[in-house]
ZADOBA-150268 format. One record per residue (C-alpha): x, y, z; residue in three letters. Coordinates in nm, 4 decimals. Layout:
BEGIN
- X|Y|Z|ALA
...
This chain:
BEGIN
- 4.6096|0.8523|1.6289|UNK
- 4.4393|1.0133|1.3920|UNK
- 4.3397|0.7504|1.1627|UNK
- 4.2179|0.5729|1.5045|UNK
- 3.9622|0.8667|1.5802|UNK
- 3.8349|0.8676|1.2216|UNK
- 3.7591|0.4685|1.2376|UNK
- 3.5613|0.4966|1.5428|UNK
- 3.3762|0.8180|1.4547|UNK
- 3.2909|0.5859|1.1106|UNK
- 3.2355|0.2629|1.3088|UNK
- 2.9686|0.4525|1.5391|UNK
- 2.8098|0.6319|1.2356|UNK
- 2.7383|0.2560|1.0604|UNK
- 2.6661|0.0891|1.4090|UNK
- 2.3998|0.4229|1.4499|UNK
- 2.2559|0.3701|1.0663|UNK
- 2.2358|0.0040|1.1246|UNK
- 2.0012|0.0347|1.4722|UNK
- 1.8066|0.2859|1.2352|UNK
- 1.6813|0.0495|1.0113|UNK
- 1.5305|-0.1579|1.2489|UNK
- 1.3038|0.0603|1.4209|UNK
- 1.0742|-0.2396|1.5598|UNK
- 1.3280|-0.5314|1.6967|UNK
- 1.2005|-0.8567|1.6229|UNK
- 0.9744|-0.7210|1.3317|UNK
- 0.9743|-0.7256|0.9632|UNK
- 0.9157|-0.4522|0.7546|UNK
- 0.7608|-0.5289|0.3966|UNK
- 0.8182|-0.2816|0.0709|UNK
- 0.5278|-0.1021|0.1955|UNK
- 0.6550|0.0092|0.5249|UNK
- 0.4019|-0.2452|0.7029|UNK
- 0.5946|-0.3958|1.0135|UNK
- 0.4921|-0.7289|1.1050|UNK
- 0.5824|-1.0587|1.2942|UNK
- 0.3907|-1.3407|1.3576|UNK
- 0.3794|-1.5737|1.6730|UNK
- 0.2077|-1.8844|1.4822|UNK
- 0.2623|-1.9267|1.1343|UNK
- 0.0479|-2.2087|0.9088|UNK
- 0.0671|-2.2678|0.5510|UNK
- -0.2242|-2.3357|0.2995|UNK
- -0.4841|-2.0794|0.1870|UNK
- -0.4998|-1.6998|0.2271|UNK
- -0.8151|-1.4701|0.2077|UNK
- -0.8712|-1.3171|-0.0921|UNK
- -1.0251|-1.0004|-0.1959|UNK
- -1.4149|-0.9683|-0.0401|UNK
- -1.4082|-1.2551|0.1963|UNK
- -1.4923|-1.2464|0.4731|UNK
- -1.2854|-1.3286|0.7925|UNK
- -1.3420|-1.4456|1.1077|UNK
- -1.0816|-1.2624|1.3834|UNK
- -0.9674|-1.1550|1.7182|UNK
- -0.7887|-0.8299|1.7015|UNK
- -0.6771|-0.5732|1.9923|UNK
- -0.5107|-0.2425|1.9217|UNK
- -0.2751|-0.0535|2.1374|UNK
- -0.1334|0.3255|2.0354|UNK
- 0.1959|0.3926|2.1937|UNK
- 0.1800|0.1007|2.3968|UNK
- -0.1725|0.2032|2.5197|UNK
- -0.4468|-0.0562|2.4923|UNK
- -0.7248|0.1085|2.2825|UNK
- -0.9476|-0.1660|2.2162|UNK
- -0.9472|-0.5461|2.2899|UNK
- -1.2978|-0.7249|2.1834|UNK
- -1.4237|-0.9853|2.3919|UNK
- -1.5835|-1.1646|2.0953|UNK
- -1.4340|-1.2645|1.7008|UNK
- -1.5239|-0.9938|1.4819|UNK
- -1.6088|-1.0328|1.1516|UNK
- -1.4321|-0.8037|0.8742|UNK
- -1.4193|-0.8080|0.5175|UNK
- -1.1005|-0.8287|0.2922|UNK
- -0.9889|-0.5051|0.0987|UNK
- -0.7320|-0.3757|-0.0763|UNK
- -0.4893|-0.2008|0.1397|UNK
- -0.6210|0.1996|0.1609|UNK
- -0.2153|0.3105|0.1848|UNK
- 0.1371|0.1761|0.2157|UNK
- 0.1898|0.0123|0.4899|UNK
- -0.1790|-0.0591|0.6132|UNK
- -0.3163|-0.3285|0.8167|UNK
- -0.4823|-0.5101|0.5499|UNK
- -0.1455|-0.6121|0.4072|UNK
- -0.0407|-0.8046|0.6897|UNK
- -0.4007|-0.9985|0.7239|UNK
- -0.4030|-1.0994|0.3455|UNK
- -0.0570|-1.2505|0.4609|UNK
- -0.2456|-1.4667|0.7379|UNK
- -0.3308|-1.7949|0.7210|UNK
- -0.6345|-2.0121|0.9306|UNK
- -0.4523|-1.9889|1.2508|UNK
- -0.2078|-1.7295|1.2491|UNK
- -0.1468|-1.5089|1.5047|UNK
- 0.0782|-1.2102|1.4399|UNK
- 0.1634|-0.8567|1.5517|UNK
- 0.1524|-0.5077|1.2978|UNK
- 0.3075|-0.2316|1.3547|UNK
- 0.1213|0.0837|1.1438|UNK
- 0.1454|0.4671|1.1503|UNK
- -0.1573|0.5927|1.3911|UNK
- -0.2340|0.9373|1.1717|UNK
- -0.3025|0.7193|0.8269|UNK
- -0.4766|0.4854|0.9830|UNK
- -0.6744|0.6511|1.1627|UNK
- -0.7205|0.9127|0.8947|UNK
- -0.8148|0.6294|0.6197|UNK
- -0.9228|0.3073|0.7610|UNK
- -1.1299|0.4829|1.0671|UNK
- -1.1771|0.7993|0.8578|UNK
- -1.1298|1.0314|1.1385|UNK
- -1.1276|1.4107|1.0031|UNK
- -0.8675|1.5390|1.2195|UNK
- -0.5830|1.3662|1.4755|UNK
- -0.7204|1.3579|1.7985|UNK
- -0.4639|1.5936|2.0399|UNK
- -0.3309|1.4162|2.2541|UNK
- -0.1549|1.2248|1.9262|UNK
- 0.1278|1.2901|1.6738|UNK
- 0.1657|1.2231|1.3631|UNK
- 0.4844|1.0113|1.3971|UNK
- 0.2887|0.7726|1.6711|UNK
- 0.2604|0.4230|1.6320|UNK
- -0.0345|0.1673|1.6241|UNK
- 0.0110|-0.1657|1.7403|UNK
- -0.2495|-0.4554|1.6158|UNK
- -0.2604|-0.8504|1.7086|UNK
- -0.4594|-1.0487|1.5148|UNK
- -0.5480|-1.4087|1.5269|UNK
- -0.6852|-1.5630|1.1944|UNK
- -0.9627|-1.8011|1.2956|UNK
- -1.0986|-1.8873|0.9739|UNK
- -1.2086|-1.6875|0.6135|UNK
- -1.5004|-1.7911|0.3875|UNK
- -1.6195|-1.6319|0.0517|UNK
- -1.9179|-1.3848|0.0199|UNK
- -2.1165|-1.6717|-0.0723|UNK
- -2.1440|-1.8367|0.2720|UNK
- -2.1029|-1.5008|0.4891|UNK
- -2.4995|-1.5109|0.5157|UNK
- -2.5278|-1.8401|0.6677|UNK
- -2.2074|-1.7730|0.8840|UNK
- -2.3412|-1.4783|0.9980|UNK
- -2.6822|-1.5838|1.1293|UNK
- -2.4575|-1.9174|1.3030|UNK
- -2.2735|-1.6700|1.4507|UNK
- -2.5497|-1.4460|1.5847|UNK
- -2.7754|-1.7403|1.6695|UNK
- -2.4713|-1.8500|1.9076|UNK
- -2.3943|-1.5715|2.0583|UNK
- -2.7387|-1.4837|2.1499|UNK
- -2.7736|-1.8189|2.3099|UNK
- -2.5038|-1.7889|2.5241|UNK
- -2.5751|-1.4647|2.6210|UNK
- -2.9197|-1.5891|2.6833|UNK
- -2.8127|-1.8571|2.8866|UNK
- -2.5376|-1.6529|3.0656|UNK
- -2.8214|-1.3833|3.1960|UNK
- -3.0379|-1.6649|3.2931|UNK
- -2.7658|-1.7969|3.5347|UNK
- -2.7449|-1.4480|3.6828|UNK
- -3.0942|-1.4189|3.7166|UNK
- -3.1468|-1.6985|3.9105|UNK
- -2.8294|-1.6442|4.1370|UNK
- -2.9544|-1.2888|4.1823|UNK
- -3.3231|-1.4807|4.2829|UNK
- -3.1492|-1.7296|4.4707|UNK
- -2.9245|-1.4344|4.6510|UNK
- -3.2494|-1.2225|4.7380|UNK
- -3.6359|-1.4498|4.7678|UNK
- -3.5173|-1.7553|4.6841|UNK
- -3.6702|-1.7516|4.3653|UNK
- -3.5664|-1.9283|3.9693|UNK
- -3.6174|-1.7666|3.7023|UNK
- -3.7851|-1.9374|3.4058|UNK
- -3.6581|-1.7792|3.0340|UNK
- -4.0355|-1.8031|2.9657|UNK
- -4.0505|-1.5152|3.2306|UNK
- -4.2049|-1.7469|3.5139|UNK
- -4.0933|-1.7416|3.8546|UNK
- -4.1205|-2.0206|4.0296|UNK
């Protein structure tokens, strides 16, 4: 009976240590202490240090949405500023990927975002939750010309997109268009 107790007491304890090591479910976690798992997965060419990459990214802290651009965002590749940042889960990416990282809120937000304190309504043991999707990277080189492509689209469709609610708005109120060489007509 005895023997009996002991087993189970040292069957929980390994069954306990085992769910311990796998604090995320369904994630990896790399010698660094990054967690990570990806949802598509290409092969072929990683960015390297200094290029420049085109992505999506959102950001949720303890399952709280923080930030979700509308548009790609364009960020630089760096070294990793601590074990277990972001930055080595996107060198992992390829054109394409998407993937999730998991990251520890205070040292990110303490190196990569440089705050100078933790905000108070978080703890240090809290946990930051990126998705990423790769579109593309390109070397310093061609960032210039990227750049103004990227701009120079953007403003047209925002252009174009507050032209259309002008003339709704004009349409809604006199009956009026509006020309984007500031004529009505």
């Amino acid at each position: 009976m005895r023997r009996l107790f002991l087993l189970t007491i040292a069957l929980s304890i390994l069954i306990v240590s085992c769910q311990n090591k796998q604090s995320h479910p369904g994630y990896i976690t790399t010698d660094a202490g990054l967690n990570y798992k990806f949802y598509v997965e290409n092969e072929g060419e990683v960015p390297q240090m200094m290029e420049y990459m085109d992505v999506v990214i959102s950001c949720t802290i303890n399952d709280t949405l923080e930030f979700m651009p509308k548009n790609r965002m364009i960020l630089q590749m760096i070294e990793p500023l601590f074990s277990g940042d972001i930055h080595d889960g996107i060198k992992m990416m390829h054109r394409g990927d998407s993937a999730s990282f998991i990251v520890r809120t205070d040292s990110t937000l303490y190196t990569l975002f440089q705050y100078p304190v933790l905000p108070p309504d978080l703890s240090a043991d809290d946990i930051m939750r990126f998705e990423v999707k790769m579109n593309d990277f390109y070397p310093e080189s061609e960032f210039a010309v990227k750049q103004i492509e990227f701009m120079k689209n953007t403003f047209i469709d925002e252009t174009v997109k507050a032209e259309s609610e002008l003339n709704q708005y004009f349409k809604d109120n006199n009956g009026r268009k509006y020309r984007s060489h500031g004529q009505c007509q």
